[in-house]
LOPAMI-829587 format. One record per residue (C-alpha): residue in three letters; z negated, x, y negated. Coordinates in pm, 1 decimal, decimal comma. Each point is the difference from the previous one (the first is absolute). Layout:
# LOPAMI-829587
r / z / x / y
Ala / Z / X / Y
...
//
This chain:
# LOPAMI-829587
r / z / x / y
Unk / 2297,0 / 6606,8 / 1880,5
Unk / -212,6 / -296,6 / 95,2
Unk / 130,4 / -302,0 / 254,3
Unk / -154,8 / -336,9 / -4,7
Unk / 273,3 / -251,2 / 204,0
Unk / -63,7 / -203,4 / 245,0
Unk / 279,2 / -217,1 / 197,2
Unk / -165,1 / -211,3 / 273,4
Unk / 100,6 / -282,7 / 167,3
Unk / -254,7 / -329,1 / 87,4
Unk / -67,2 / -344,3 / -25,8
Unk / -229,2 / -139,6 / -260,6
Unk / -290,0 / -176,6 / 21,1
Unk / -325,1 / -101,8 / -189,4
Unk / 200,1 / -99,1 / -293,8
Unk / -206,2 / -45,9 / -300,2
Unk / 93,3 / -237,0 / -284,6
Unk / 193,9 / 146,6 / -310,3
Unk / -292,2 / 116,5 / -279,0
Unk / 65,0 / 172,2 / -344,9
Unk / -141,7 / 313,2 / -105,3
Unk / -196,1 / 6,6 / -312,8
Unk / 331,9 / 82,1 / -232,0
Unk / 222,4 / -293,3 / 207,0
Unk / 148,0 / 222,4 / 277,1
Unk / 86,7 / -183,2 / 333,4
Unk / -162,9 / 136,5 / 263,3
Unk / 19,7 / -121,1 / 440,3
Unk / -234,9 / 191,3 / 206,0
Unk / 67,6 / -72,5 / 396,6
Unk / -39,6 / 218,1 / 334,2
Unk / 310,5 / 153,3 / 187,7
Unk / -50,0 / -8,0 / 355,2
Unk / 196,2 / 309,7 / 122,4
Unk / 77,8 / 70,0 / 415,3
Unk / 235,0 / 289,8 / 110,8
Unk / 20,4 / 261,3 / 278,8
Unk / -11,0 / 329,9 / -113,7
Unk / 110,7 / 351,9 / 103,6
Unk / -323,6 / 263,1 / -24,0
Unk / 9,8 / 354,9 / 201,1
Unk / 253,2 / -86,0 / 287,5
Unk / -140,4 / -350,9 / 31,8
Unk / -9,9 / -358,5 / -149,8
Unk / -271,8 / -179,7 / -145,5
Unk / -64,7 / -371,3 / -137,6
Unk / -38,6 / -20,2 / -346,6
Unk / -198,8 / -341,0 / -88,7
Unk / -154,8 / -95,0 / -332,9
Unk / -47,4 / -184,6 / -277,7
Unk / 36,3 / 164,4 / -382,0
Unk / -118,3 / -178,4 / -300,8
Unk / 315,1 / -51,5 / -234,8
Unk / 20,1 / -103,9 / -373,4
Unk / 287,8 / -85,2 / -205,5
Unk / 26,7 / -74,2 / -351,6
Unk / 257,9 / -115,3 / -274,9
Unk / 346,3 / -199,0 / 103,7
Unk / -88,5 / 114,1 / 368,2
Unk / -311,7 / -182,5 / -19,8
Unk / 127,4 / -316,3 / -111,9
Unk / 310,6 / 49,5 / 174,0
Unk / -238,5 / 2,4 / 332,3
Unk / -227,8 / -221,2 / -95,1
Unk / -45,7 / -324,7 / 217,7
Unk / 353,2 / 96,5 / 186,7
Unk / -134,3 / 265,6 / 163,3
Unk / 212,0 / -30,8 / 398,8
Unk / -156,8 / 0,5 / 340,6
Unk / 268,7 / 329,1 / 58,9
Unk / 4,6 / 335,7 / 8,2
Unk / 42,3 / 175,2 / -350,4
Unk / 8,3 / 345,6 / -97,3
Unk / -191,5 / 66,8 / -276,8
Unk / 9,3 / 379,5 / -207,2
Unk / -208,7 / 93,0 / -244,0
Unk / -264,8 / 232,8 / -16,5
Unk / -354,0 / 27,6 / 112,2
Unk / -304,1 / 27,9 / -268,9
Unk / -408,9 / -81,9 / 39,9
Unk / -57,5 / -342,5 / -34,8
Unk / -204,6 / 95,6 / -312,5
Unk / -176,0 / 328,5 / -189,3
Unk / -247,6 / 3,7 / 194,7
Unk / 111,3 / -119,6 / 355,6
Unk / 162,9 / 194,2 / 272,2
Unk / 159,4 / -283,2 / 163,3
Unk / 349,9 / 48,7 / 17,9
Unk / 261,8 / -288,6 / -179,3
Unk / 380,8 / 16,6 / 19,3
Unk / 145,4 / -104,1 / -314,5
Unk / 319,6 / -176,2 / 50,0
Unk / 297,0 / 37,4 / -192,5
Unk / 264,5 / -153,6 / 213,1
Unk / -20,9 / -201,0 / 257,6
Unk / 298,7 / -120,0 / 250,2
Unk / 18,5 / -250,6 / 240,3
Unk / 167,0 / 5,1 / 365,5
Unk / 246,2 / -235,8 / 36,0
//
């Protein structure tokens, strides 16, 4: 059995404008700036970064230009940005917004 989900709360940031794949699909590309403390072997540690996050179809439009200064949690699941990168891109497939 093979797991790909992700669930990780952030705020975005380095929202790019709302382009069209070659066959018309919506897609938003933006950063989610992630902080936590974490539990690791009897201790805590801060968790701080930034992960490159694309959405595409209704989410994409849905997100485009309304995209809030808020935390979200966004799930999806994590691919290379391409064939032949290793850079690591969560693809969004929901998106919620804190209140």
């Amino acid at each position: 059995m093979s797991l790909n989900e992700v669930r990780l709360t952030g705020i975005a940031h380095d929202v790019l404008d709302l382009r069209f794949t070659p066959a018309g699909i919506p897609v938003l590309e933006f950063r989610l700036r992630h902080a936590s403390v974490q539990a690791e072997a009897g201790g805590s540690r801060r968790v701080e970064l930034d992960l490159p996050t694309i959405a595409f179809g209704a989410l994409a439009q849905r997100l485009a230009g309304q995209v809030p200064a808020g935390e979200m949690i966004a799930q999806g699941f994590l691919a290379p940005r391409s064939l032949r990168s290793t850079q690591v891109v969560l693809h969004a497939r929901e998106i919620e917004f804190s209140a």
